[in-house]
N, C-alpha and C positions, 0 to 999 in steps of 0.2 A: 222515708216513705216515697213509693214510685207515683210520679204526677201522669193522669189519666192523657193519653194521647187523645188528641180533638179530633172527631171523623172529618171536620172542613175544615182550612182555614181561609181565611176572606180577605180580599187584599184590602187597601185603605179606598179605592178606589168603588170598588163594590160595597163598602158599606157608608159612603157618602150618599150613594144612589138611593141605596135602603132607606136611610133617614129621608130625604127628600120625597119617597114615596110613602113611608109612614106618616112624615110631613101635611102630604097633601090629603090624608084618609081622615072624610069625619068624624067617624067613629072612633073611641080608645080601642088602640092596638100594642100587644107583647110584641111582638116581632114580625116576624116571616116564615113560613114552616116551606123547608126543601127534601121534594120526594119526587119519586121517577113514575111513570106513566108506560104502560104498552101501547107504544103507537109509533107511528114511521114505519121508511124502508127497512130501518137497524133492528128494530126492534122494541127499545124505549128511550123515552126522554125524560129530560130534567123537568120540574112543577115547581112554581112560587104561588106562594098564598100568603095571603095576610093572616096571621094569627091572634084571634082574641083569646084562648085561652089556650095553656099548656096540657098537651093529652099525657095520661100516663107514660105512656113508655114512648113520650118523644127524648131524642139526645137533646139539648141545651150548649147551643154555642154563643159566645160571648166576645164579641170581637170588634174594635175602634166605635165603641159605645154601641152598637146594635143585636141586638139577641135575632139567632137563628134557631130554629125547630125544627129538627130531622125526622122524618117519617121513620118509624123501626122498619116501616117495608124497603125503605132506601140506602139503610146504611151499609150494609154488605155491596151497594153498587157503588158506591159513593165515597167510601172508606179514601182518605189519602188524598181529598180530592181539593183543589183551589178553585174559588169564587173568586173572579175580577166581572171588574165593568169594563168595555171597550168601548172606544167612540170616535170614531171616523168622520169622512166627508160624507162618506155611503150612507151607515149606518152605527146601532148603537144598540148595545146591547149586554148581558149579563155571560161570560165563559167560566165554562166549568174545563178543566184541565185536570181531567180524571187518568191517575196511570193505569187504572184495572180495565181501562175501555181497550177492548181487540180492533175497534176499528169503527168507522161514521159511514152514515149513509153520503151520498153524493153532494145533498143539500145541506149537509151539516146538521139536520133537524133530531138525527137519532144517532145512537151509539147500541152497541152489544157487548158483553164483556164476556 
């Protein structure tokens, strides 16, 4: 039997951050849902949310104990893509290193594929 290829995968480094931000939410939460947004120079960006419940036709990723939830409006942009956490002196934040993006805006804020 052929094993379903995963639209993300998440490095160990981004899903330590997940937990720690699942961590800190009152509220009971399933995961994290990742979908892309019209907005920027590029054209759209990536979105994190906190997920209380699983919507129909979200993907389901499962990865170093933390569940993700793919927007089906995101997976076609998204498809092949890795989630890390980076953290610098500067700053600190979530990269997505997507091969289908043609190119970012100046700030880094958006992509277009």
């Amino acid at each position: 039997m052929l094993q379903k290829r995963q639209p993300i995968s998440v490095t160990l480094a981004a899903a330590e951050r997940v937990k720690a931000l699942l961590a800190q939410r009152d509220a009971p939460t399933l995961g994290m849902r990742i979908g892309v947004k019209a907005r920027g120079c590029s054209g759209m960006s990536y979105t994190l949310d906190y997920a209380d419940a699983r919507e129909p036709a979200d993907e389901m990723v499962e990865a170093h104990g933390v569940t993700l939830f793919i927007d089906p409006k995101a997976t076609m942009y998204i498809f092949g893509t890795e989630m890390d956490f980076v953290s610098d002196t500067l700053s600190s934040g979530f990269v997505f290193r997507n091969p289908n993006e043609k190119g970012r805006c100046g700030c880094g804020e958006s992509f277009h594929v």
